[in-house]
LODOKOL-474342 format. One record per atom (N, C-alpha, C, CB): residue in one letter; x negated, y negated, z. Coordinates in steps of 0.1 Angstrom, whole numbers, plus 5000, padded with zeros to 4 digits. Atoms other than C-alpha are relative to their C-alpha. Glycine has a CB too. Layout:
BEGIN
AXYZ...
***
This chain:
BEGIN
X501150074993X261492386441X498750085001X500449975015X501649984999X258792636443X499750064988X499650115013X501150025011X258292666408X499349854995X500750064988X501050195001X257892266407X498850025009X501249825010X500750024988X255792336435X498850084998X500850035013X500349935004X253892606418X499149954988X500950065000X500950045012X253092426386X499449875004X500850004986X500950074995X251792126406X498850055005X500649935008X501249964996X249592356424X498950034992X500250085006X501749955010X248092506395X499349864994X500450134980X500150115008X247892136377X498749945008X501449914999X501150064993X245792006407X498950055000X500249985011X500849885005X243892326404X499149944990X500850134994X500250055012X243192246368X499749855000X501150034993X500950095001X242391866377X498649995008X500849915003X500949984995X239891996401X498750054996X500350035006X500349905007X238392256379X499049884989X501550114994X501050105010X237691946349X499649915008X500749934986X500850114997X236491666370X499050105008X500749865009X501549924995X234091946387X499450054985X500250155013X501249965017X233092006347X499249884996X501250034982X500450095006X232791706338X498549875009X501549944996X500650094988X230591576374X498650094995X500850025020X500849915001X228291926364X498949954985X500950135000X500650005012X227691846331X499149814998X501450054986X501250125002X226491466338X499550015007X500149865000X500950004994X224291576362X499050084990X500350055013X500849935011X222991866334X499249884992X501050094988X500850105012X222491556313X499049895006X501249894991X502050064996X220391336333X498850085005X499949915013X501049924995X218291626348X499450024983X500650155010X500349995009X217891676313X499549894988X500850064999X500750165003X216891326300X498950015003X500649865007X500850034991X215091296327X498950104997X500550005013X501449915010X212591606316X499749994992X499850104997X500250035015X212691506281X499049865000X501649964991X500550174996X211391166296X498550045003X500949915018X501249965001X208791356313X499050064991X500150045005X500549975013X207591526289X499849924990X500850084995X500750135010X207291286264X499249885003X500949934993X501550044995X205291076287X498650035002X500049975008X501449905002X202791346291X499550004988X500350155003X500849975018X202291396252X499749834998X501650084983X500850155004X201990986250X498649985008X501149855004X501950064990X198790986279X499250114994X499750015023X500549954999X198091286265X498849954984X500750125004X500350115009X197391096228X499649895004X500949974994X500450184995X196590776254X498650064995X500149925022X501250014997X193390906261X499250144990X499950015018X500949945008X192191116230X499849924992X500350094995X500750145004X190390966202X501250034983X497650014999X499350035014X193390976177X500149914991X500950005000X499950195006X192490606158X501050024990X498449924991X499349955017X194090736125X501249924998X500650174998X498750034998X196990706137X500749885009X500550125004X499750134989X196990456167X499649904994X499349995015X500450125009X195490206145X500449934999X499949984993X499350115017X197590036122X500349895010X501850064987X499850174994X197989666126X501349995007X500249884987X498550044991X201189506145X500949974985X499849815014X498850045009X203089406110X499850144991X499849824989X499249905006X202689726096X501050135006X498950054992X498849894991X204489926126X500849934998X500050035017X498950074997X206889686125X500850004988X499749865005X499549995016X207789706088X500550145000X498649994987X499549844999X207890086093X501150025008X499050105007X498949964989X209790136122X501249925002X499450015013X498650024997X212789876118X501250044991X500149875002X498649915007X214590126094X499850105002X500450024988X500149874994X213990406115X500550045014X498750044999X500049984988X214390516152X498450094997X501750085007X501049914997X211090646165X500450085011X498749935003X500249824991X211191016180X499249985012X498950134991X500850054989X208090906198X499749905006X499350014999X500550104993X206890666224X499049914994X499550055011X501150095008X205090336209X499550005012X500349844993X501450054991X203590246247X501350095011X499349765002X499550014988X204890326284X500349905008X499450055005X500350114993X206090066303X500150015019X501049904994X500049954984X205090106344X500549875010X498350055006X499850114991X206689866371X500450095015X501449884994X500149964984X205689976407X501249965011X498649935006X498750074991X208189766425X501450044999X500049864996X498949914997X211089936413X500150134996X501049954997X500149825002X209590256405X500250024987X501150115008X500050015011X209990226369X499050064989X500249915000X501449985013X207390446342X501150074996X498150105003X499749935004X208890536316X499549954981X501550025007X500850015014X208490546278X501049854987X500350214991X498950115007X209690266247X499350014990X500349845006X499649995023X210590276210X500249885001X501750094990X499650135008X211190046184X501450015003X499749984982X498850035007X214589916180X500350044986X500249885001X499150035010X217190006153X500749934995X500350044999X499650075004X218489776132X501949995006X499550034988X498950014991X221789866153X500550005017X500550064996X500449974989X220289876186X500450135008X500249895005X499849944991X221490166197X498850125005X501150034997X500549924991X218290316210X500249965011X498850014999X500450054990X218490116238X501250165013X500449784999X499349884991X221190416251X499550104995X501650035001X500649874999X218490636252X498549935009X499750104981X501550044997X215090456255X500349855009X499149974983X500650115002X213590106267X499649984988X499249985008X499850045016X213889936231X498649834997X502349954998X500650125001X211289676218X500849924991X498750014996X499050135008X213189366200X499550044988X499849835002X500849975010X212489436163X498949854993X501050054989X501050155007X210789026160X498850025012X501149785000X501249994994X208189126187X498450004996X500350095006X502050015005X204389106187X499750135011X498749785007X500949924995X202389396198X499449975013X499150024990X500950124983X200689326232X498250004994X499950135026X501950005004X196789366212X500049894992X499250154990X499850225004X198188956195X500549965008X501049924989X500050134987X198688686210X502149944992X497849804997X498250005001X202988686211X500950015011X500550114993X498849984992X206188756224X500250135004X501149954994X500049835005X206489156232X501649985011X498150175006X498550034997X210489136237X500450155005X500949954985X499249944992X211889426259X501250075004X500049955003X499149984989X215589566269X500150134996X501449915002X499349854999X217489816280X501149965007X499150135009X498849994991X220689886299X499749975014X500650135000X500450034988X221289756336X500850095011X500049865002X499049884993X223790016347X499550055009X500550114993X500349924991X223890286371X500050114991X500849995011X499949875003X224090586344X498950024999X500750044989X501649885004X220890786334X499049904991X500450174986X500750085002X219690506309X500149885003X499950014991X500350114993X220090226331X498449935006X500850045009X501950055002X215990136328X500049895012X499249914980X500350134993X216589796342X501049995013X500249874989X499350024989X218689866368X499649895011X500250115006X500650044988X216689716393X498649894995X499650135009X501250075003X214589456374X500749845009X499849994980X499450124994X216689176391X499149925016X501950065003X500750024990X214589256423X498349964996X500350115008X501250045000X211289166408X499849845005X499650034987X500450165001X209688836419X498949984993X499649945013X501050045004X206688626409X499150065006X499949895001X500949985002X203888776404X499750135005X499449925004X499849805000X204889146406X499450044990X501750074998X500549925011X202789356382X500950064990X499350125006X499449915006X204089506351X498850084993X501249944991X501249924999X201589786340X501150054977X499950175021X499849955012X202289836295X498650094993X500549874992X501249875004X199990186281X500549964986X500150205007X499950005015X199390106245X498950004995X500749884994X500950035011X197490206216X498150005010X500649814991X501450004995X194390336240X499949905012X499049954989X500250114991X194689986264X501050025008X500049864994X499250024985X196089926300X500249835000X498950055016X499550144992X198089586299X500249945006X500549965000X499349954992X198589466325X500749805004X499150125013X499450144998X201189116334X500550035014X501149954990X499350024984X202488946366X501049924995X499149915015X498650155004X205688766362X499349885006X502150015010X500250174995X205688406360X501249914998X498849924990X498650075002X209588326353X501250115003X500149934984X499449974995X212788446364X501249964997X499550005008X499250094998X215788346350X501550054992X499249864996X498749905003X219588416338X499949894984X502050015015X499750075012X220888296302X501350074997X498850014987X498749975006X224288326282X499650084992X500849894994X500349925007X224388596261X499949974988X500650075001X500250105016X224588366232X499049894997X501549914996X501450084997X220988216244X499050104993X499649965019X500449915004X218588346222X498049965006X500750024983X501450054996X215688126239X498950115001X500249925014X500849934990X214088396255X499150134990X501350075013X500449915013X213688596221X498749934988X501750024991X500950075010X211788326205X498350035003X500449845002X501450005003X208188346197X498049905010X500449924984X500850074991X204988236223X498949964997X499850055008X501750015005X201388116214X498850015011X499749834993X500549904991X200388336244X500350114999X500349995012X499949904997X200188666251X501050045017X498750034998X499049964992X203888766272X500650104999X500849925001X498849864996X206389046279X501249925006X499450135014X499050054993X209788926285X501450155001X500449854991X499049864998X212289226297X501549915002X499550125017X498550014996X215989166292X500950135001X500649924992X498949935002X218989276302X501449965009X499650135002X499050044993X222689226314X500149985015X500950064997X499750054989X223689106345X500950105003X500349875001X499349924995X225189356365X501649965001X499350025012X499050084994X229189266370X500549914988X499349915014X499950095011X228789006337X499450024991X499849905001X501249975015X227689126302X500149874996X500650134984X500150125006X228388776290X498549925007X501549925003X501150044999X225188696308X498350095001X500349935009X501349935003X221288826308X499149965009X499549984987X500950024985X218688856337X498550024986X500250195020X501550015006X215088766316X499049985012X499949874987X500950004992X212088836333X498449974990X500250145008X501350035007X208788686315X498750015010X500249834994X501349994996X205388796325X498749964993X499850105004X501050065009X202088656314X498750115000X499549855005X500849924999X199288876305X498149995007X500350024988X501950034987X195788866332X499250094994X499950065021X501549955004X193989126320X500650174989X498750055021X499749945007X193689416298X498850134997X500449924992X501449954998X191189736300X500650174992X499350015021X500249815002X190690106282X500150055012X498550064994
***
């Protein structure tokens, strides 16, 4: 009995030992996201507001040509939402989406917000480190969303609010306005999607 009793002790030991590794090391990793986050929002305002054209330039169909067989390294814009505390940075999509577990991802059929389009949106709605949209569910009408692009301050209020099947692709389709629509799962049900569409009011250097 007290070697049964012995090698249970050490065992519990040893389950205490890895779930305190494994609690340490996802906290390392979001503290560590999370500065990488920072940081790379600094270097995107710090490029907001210099006079790099060269490179901020190029039209909306030639980023888009470029970047959907690539992952971008760097931030295309910032997207800010006051209401649930939200600034953080967003890439293109890869043709296999998986920036979106890292970044806020733009759809690869999107329009730029400097045309008059759709500028398509997601991310994860979780609770882990890239859970972006966790808390987009609480926006209402006519909450600000604040998008830093290319030199300009976007800025939209929602004007819709609404869930869809995951096999609804309405919300992806194409506008002959200037919108932002943010998706992402429904907390509880991946088979459905919380879309949030805002319309664009104004827009300033």
């Amino acid at each position: 009995m007290k070697k049964k009793t012995v090698i249970l002790i050490i065992l519990g030991i040893l389950g205490i030992l890895i779930g305190s590794f494994f609690v340490i090391h996802s906290f390392y990793l979001d503290q560590k996201v999370k500065q990488e986050d920072v940081e790379e929002i600094d270097n995107f305002f710090e490029t907001f507001t210099d006079n790099e054209e060269e490179n901020l330039n190029e039209n909306s169909e030639t980023q888009v040509s470029k970047t959907k067989a690539e992952i971008s390294t760097n931030y295309i814009a910032v997207i800010e939402i006051p209401k649930i505390n939200l600034k953080t940075g967003v890439v293109w999509s890869n043709k296999s989406f998986s920036t979106m577990n890292r970044n806020v991802s733009i759809y690869p059929t999107s329009v730029l917000p400097d045309k008059v389009g759709n500028l398509i949106l997601f991310a994860h709605s979780g609770t882990t480190r890239v859970g972006y949209f966790h808390n987009i569910n609480k926006l209402q009408e006519k909450d600000p969303i604040y998008l830093y692009y290319n030199h300009q301050t976007y800025i939209y209020k929602v004007v819709e609010i609404w869930e869809v099947s995951a096999a609804n692709y309405t919300p992806l389709k194409q506008t002959e306005e200037k919108v932002i629509t943010l998706i992402t799962c429904k907390r509880g049900n991946n088979k459905k999607r919380i879309v949030i569409r805002g319309e664009l009011i104004d827009s300033a250097k």
